[in-house]
Every structure is written in structure tokens, then in C-alpha cells.
N, CA, C and O atoms as CSV, one atom per row, in Angstrom:
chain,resi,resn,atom,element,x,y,z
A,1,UNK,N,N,109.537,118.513,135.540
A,1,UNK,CA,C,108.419,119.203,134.925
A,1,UNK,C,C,107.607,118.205,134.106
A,1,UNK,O,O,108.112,117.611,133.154
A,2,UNK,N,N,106.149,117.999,134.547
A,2,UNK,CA,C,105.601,117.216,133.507
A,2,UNK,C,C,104.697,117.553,132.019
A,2,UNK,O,O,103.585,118.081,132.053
A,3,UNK,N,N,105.142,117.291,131.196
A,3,UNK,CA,C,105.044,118.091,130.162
A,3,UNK,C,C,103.256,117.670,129.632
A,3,UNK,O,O,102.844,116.518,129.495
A,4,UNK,N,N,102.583,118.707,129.451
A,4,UNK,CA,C,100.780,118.265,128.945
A,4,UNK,C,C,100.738,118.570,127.646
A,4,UNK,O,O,99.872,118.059,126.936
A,5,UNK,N,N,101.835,119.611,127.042
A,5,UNK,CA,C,101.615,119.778,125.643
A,5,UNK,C,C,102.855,119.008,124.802
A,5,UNK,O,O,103.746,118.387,125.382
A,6,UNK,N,N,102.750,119.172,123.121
A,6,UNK,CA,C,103.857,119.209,122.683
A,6,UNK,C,C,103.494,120.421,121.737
A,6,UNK,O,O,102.430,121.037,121.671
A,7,UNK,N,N,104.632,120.594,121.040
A,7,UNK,CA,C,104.495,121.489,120.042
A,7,UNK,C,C,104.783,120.754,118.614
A,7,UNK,O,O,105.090,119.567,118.508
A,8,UNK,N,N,104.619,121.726,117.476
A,8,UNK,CA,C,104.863,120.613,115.856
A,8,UNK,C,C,105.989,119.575,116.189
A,8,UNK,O,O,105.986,118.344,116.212
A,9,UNK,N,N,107.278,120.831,116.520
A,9,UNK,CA,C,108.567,120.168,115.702
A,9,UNK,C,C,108.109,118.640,117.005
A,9,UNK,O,O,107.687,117.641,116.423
A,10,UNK,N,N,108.203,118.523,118.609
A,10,UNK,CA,C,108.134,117.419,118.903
A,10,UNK,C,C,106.902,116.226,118.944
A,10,UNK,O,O,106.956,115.173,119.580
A,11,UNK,N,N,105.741,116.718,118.049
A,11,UNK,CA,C,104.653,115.784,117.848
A,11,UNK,C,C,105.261,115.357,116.677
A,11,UNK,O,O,104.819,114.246,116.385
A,12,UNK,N,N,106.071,115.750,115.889
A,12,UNK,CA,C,106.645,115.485,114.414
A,12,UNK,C,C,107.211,114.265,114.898
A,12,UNK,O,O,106.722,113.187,114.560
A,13,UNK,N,N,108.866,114.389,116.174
A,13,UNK,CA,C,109.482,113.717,116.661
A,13,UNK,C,C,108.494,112.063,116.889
A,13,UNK,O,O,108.545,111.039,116.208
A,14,UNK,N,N,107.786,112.339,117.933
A,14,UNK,CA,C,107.083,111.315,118.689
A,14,UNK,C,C,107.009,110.702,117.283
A,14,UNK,O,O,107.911,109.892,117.072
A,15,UNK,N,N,106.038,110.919,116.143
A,15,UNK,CA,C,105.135,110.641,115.473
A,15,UNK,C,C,106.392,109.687,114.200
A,15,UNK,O,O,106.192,108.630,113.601
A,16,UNK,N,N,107.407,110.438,114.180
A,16,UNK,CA,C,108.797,110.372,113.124
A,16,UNK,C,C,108.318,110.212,111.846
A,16,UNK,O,O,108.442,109.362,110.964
A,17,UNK,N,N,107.457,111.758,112.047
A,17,UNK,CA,C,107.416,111.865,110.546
A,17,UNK,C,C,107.600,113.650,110.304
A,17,UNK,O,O,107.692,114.111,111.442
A,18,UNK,N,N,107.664,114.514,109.533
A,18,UNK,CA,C,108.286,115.366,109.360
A,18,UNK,C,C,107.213,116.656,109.907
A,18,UNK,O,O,105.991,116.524,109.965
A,19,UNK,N,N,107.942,117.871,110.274
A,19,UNK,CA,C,107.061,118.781,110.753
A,19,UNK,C,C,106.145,119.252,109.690
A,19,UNK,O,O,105.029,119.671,109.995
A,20,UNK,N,N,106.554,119.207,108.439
A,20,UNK,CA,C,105.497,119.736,107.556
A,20,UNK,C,C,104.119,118.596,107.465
A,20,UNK,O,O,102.911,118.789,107.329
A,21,UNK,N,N,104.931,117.375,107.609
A,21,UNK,CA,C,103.205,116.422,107.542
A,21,UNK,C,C,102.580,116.729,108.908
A,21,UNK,O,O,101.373,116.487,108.940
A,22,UNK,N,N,103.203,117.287,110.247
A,22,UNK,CA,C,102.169,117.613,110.774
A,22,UNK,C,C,101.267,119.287,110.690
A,22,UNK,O,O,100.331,119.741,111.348
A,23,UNK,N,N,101.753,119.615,110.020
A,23,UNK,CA,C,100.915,121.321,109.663
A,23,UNK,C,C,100.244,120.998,108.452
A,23,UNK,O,O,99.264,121.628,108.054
A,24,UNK,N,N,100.965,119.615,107.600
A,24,UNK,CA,C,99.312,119.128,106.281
A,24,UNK,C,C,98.581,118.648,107.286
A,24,UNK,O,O,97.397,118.872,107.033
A,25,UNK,N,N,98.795,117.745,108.948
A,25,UNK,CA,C,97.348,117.458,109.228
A,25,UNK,C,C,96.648,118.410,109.937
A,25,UNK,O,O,95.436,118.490,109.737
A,26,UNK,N,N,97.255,119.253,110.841
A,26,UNK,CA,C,96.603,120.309,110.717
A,26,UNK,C,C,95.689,120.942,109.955
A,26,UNK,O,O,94.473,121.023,110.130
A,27,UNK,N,N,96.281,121.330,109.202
A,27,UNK,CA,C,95.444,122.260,107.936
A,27,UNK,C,C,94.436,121.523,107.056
A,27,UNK,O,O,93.746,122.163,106.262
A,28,UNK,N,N,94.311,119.951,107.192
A,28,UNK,CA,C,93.287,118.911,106.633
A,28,UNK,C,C,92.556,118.332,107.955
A,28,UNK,O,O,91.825,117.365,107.745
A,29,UNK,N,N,92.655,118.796,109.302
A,29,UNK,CA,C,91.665,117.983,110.216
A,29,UNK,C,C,92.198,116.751,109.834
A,29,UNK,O,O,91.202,116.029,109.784
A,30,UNK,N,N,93.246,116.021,109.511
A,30,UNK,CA,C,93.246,114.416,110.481
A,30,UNK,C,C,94.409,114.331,111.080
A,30,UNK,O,O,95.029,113.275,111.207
A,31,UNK,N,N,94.664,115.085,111.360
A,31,UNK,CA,C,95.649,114.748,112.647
A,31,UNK,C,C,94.763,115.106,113.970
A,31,UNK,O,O,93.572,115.364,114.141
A,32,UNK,N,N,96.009,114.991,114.912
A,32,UNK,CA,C,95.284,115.119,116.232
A,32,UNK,C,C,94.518,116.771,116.721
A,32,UNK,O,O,94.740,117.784,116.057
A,33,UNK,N,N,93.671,116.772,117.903
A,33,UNK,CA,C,93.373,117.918,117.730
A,33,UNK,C,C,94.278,118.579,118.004
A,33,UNK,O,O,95.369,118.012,118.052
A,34,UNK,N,N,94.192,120.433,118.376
A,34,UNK,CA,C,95.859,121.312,118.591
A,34,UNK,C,C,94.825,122.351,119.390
A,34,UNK,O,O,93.607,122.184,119.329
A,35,UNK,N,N,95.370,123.324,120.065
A,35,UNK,CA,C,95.013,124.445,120.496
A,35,UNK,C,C,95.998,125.263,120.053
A,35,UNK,O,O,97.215,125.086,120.000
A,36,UNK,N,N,95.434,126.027,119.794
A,36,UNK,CA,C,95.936,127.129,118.758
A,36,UNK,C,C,96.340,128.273,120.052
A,36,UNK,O,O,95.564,128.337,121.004
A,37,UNK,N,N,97.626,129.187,120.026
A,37,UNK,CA,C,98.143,129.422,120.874
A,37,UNK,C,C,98.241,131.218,120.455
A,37,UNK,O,O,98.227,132.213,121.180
A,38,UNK,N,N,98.337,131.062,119.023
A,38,UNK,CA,C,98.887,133.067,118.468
A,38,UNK,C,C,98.639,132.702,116.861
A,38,UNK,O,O,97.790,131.871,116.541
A,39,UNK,N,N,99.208,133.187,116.181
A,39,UNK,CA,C,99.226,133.032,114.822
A,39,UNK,C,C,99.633,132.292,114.046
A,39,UNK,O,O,99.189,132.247,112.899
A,40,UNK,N,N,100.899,131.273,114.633
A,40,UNK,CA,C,101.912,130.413,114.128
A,40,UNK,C,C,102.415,129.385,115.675
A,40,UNK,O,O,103.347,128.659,116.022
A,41,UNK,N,N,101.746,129.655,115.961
A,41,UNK,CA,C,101.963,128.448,117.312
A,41,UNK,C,C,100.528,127.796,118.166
A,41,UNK,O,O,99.686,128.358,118.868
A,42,UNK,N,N,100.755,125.936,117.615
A,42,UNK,CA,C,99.719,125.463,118.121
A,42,UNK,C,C,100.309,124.267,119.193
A,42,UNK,O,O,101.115,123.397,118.864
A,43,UNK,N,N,99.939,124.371,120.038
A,43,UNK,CA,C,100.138,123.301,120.889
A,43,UNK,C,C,99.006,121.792,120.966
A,43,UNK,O,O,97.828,121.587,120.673
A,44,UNK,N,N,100.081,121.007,121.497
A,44,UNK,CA,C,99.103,119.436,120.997
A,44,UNK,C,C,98.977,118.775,122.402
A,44,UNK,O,O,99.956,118.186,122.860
A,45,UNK,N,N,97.451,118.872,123.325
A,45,UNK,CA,C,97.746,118.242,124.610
A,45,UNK,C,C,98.264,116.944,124.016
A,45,UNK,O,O,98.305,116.772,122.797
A,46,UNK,N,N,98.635,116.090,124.842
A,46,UNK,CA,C,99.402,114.979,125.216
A,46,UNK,C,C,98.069,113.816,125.469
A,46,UNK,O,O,98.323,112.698,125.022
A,47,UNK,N,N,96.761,113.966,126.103
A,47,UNK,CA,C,95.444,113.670,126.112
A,47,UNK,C,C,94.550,113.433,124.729
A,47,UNK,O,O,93.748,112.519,124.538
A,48,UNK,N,N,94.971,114.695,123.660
A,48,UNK,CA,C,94.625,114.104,122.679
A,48,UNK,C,C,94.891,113.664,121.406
A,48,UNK,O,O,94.163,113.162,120.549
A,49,UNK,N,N,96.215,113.975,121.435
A,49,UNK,CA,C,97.297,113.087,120.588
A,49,UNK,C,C,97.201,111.598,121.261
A,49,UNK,O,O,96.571,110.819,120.547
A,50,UNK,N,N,97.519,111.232,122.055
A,50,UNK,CA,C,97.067,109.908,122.416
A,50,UNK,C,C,95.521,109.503,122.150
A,50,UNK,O,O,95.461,108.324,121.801
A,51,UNK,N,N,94.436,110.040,122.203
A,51,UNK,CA,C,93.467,109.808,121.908
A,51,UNK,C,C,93.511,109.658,120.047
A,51,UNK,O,O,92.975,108.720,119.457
A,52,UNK,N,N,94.010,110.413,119.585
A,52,UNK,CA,C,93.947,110.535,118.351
A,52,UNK,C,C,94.981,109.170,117.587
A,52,UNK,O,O,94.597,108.611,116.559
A,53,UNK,N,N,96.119,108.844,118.190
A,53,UNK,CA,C,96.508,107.486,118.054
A,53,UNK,C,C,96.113,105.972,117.924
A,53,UNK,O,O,96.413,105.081,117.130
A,54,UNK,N,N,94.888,106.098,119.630
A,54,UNK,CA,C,94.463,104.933,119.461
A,54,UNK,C,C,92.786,104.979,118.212
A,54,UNK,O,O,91.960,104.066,118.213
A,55,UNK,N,N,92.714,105.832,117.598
A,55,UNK,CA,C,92.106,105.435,117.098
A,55,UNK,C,C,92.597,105.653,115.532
A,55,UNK,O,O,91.849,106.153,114.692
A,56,UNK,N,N,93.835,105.254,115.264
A,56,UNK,CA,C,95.047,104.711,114.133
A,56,UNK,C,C,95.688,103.531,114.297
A,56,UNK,O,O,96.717,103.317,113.657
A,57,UNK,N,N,95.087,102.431,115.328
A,57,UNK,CA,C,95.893,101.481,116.094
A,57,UNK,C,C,95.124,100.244,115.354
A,57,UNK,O,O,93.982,100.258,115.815
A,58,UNK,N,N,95.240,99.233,114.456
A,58,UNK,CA,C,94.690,98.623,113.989
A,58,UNK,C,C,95.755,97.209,113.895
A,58,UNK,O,O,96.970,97.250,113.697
A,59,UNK,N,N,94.784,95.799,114.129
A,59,UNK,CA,C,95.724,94.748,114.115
A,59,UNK,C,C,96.474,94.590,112.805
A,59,UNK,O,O,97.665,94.289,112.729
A,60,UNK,N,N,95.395,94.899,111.441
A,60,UNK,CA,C,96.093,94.596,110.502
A,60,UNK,C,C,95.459,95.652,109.237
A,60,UNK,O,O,94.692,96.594,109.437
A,61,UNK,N,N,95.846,95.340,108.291
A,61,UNK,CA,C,95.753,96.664,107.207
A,61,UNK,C,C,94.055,95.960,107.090
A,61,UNK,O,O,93.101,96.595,107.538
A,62,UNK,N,N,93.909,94.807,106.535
A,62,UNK,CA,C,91.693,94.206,106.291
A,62,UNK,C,C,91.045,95.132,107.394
A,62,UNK,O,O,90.211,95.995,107.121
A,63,UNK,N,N,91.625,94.804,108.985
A,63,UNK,CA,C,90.890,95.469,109.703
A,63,UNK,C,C,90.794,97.286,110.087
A,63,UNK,O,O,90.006,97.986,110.723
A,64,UNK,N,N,91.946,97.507,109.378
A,64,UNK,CA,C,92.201,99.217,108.807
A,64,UNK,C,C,90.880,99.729,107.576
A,64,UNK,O,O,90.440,100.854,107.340
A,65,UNK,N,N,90.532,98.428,106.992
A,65,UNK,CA,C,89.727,98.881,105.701
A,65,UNK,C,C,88.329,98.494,106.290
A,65,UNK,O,O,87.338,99.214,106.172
A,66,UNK,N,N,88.340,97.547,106.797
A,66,UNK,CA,C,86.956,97.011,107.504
A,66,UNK,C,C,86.382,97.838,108.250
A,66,UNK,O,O,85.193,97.678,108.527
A,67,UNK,N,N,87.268,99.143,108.847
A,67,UNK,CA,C,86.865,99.925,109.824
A,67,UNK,C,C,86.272,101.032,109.198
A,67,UNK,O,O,85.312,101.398,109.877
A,68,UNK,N,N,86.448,101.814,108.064
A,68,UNK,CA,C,86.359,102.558,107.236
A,68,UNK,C,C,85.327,102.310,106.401
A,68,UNK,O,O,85.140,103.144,105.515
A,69,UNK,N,N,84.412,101.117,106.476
A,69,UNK,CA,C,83.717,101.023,105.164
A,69,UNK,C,C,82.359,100.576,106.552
A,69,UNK,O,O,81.207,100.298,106.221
């Protein structure tokens, strides 16, 4: 089965950081985008979680700040 979504708990996994920092990015717009599924369930294509990565992908922290300003 090839999988197109994830859900929190395994974008948390991928990401290895905790399911609640991904429902703060949720709920603040900077995380990746989600499609919202019911009331309490959002799914994360796989298309734009990767999209949303490479543009967190930086050689070094100057060029992290250089990008931002």
C-alpha cells in the first residue's frame, strides 16, 4: 500500500518531535499544510510536508537568517 497521507501522531514521528508541536503548528500556520478530514482529524499529504521541508533546509544557521531578512 502506498501511503499519500500521514496523520499527527506519524508526521510527529517523521519530524521527531512531539504530537503536540505538531497541532501548535497547525493551529499557528507554520507547519506543513493538512487537510482537514472531521473535527479532530487532519491528514498531511506526503507532497506537502515534503514541500514544506525543503523550504526549512538551509546550509547553515547566517543563511537561515539571510533568508528571512
Amino acid at each position: 500500500m502506498n501511503t499519500t497521507h500521514l496523520c499527527r501522531q506519524q508526521l510527529a514521528k517523521r519530524l521527531n518531535i512531539s504530537v503536540r508541536s505538531v497541532e501548535r503548528m497547525w493551529q499557528t500556520g507554520t507547519g506543513p499544510k493538512g487537510l482537514r478530514l472531521g473535527m479532530r482529524r487532519i491528514a498531511y499529504p506526503i507532497s506537502e510536508i515534503e514541500a514544506w521541508e525543503k523550504t526549512r533546509l538551509f546550509a547553515s544557521r547566517a543563511a537561515e537568517l539571510a533568508a528571512k531578512s
